[in-house]
C-alpha positions as CSV (number, residue, x, y, z in Angstrom):
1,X,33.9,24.7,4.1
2,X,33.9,21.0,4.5
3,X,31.5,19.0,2.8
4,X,30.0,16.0,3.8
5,X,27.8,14.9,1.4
6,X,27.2,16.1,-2.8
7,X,24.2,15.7,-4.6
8,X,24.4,14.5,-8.3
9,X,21.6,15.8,-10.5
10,X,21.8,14.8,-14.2
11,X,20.4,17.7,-16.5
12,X,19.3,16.8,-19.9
13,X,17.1,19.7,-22.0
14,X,15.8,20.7,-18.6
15,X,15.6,24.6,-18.6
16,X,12.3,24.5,-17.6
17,X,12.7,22.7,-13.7
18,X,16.5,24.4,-13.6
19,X,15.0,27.7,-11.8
20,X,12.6,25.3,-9.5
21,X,15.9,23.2,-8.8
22,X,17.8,26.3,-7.7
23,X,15.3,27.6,-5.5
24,X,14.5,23.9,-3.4
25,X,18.1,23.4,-3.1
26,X,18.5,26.7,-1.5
27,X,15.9,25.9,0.9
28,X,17.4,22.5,1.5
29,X,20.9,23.3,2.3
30,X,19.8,25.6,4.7
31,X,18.0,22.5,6.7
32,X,19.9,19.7,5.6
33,X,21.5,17.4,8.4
34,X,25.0,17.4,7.0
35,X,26.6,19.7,5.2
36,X,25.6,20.0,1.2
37,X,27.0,21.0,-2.2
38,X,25.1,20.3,-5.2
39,X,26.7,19.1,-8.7
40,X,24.7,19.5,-11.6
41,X,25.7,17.0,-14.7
42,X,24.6,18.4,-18.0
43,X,24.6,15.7,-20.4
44,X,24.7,17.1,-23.4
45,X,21.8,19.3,-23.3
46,X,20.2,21.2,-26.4
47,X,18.3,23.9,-25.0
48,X,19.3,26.8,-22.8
49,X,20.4,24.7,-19.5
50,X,24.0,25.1,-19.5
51,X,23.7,28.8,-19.8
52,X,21.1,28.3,-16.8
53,X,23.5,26.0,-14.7
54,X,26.4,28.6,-15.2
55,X,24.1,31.2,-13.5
56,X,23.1,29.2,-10.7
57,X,26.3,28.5,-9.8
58,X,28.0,31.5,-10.5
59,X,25.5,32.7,-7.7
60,X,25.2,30.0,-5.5
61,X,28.6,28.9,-3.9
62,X,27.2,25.6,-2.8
63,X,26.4,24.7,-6.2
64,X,29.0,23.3,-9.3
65,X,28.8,22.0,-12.7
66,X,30.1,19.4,-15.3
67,X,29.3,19.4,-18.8
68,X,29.8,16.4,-21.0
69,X,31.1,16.5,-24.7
70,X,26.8,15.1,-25.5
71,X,24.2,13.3,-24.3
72,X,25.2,10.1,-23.4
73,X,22.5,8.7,-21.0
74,X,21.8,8.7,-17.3
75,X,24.2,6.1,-16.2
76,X,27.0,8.2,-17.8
77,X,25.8,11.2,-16.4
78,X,25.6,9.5,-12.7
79,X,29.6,8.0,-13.4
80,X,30.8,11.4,-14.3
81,X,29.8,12.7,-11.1
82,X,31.0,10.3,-9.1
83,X,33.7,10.1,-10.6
84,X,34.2,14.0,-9.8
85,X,33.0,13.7,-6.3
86,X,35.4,14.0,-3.1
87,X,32.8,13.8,-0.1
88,X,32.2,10.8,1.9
89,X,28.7,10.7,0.8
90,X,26.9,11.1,-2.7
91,X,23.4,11.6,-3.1
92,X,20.9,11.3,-6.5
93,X,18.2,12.8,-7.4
94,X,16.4,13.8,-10.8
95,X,16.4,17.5,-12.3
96,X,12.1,17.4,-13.1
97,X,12.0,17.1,-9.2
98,X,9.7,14.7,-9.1
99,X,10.8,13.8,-5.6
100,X,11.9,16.1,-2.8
101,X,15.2,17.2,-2.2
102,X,13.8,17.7,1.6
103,X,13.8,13.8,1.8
104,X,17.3,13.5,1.6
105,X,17.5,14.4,5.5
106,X,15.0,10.9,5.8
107,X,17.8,9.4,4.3
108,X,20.4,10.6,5.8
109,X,18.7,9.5,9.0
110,X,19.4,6.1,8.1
111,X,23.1,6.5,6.0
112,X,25.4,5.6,9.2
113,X,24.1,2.0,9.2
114,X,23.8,1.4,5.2
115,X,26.0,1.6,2.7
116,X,23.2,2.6,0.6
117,X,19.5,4.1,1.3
118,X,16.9,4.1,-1.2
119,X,13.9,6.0,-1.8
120,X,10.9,4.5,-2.5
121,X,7.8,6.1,-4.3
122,X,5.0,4.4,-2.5
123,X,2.5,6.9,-4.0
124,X,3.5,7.7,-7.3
125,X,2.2,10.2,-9.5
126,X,2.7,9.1,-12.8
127,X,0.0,8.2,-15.6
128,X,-1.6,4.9,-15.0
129,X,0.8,3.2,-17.9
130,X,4.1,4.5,-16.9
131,X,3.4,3.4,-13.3
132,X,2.8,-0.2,-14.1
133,X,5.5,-0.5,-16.9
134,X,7.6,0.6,-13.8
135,X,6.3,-2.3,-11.9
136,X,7.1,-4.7,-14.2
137,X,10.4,-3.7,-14.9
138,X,10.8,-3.6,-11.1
139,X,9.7,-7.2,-10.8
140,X,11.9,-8.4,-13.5
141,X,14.8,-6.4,-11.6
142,X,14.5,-8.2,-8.8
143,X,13.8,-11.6,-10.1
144,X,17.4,-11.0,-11.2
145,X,19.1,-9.5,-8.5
146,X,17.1,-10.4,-5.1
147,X,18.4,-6.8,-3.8
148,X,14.8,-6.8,-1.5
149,X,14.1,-3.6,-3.2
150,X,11.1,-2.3,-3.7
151,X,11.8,0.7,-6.4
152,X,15.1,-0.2,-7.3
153,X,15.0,2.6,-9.9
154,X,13.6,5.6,-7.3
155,X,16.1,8.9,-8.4
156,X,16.3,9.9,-4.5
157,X,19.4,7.8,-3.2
158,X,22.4,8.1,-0.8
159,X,25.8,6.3,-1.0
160,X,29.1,5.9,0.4
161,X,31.4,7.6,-2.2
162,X,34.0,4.9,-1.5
163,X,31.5,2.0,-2.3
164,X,30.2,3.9,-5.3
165,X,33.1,4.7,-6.6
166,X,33.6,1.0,-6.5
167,X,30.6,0.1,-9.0
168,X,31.7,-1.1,-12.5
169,X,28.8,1.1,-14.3
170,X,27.8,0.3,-17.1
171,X,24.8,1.7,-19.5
172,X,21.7,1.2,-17.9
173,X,23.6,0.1,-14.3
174,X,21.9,3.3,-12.4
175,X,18.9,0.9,-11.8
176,X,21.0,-1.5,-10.2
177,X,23.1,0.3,-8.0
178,X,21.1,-1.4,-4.6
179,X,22.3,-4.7,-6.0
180,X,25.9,-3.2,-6.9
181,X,26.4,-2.2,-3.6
182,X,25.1,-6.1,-1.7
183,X,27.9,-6.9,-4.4
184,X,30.4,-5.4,-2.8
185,X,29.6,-6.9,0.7
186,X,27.3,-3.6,1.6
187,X,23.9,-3.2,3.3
188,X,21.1,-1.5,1.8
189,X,18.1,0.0,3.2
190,X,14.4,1.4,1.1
191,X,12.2,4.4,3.0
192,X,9.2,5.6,1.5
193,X,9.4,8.7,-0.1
194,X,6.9,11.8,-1.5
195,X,6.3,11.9,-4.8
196,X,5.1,14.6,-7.4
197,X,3.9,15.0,-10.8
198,X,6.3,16.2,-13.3
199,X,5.6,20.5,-14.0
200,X,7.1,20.7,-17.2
201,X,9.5,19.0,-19.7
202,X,9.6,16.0,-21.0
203,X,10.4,12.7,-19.4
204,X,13.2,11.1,-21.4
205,X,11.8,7.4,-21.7
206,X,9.2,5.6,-23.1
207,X,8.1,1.6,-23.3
208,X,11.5,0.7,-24.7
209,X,13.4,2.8,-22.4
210,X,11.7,1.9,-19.1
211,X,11.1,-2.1,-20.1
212,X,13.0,-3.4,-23.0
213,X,16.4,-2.2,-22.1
214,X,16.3,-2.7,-18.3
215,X,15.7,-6.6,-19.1
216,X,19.1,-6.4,-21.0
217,X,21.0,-4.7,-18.3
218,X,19.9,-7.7,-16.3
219,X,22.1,-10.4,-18.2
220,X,24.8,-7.7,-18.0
221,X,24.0,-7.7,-14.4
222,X,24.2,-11.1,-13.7
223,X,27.8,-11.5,-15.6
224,X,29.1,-8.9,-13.3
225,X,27.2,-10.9,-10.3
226,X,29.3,-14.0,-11.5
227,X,32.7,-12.3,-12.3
228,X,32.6,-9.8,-9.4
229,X,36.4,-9.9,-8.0
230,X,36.0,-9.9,-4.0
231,X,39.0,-10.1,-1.8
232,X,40.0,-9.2,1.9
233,X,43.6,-8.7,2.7
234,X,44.4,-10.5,6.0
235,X,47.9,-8.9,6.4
236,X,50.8,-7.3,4.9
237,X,54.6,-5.9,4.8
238,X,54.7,-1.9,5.8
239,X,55.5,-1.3,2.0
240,X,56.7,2.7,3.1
241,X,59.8,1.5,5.0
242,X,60.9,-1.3,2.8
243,X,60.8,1.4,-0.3
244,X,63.0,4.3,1.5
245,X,65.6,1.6,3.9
């Protein structure tokens, strides 16, 4: 079968929502506007996912696995799948399902004319203080990158493969990749998206996850902004014939 787009879902100590992921992706390939695969990442996880993960796809053909060595974050997580991808498009979304893999298909309405679409949680349902360390964190984002995004950080995204694969990531870079991709000369779009409350597990970050070190991806940000290499080939030899004449 030929794919068209893969879904990247990072796993870390998640064997709670794993089941729950399972079943909505089933339901969501079976709708979804281009053909799907789904690649779970599991970074390092302590708990029973992996053994979970090898189920699912040992029953699901649509469904594969990575496992890195340990947990090394999200942004590593989100590299090593797209890394591993080979589809034109790549999609993101978070393993506590706190958004809807049926929005992807609002996405993909929009995905021929951007080279990224983002989701954006208008209604969020998250307590009263991680929703407005979000916001600030948000704010600063975009102080720093002008990327016109409104939830920069939303885990429901879409992406050209060849522009992502493109992205110098970096720790913390997975709440940047809007402004990675106007970087590389690409458009981006936002749509709003539904949002739930997480059913079990933990969430993985707290004040200094969410605010302290997103403020310090920014300066890394904005050295990449200012060393970016851009170039556009205007012309050039047919390299194949000169090599075998």
């Amino acid at each position: 079968m030929s794919y068209q787009l893969t879904i990247i879902i990072p796993v870390f100590n998640e064997e709670g929502n794993l089941l729950r992921v399972e079943q909505e992706f089933i339901e969501f390939l079976k709708v979804s506007k281009v053909s799907s695969k789904v690649m779970l990442v599991n970074d390092g996880s302590k708990d029973n996912s992996q053994n979970l993960i090898e189920k699912i796809c040992q029953r699901n053909q649509d469904f594969q696995f990575l496992t890195l060595d340990k947990n090394r974050g999200l942004s590593t997580a989100l590299k090593a799948g797209i890394d591993n991808v080979n589809t034109p498009l790549i999609g993101y979304i978070d393993a506590d399902l706190q958004t809807s893999p049926m929005d992807f298909n609002i996405l993909l309405d929009y995905i021929d004319n951007y080279q990224l679409v983002n989701g954006f949680r208008r209604n969020r349902k998250d307590s009263f203080v991680k929703n407005h360390i979000s916001k600030i964190a948000n704010a600063i984002r975009h102080i720093f990158t002008n990327d016109g995004m409104h939830d920069s950080g939303c885990p429901l995204k879409i992406i050209h493969t060849d522009y992502a694969k493109r992205i110098p990531m970096f720790i913390g870079l997975h709440r940047f990749l809007p402004a990675m991709i106007l970087l590389q000369g690409g458009k981006v779009f936002e749509v709003p998206v539904s949002h739930f409350k997480r059913i079990t597990g933990k969430s993985k970050y707290g004040l200094i996850n969410r605010l302290f070190n997103p403020l310090v991806a920014c300066f890394a940000f904005l050295w990449i902004k200012r060393n970016y290499i851009r170039y556009t080939v205007t012309n050039r030899s047919d390299f194949e014939n000169k090599l075998f004449n």
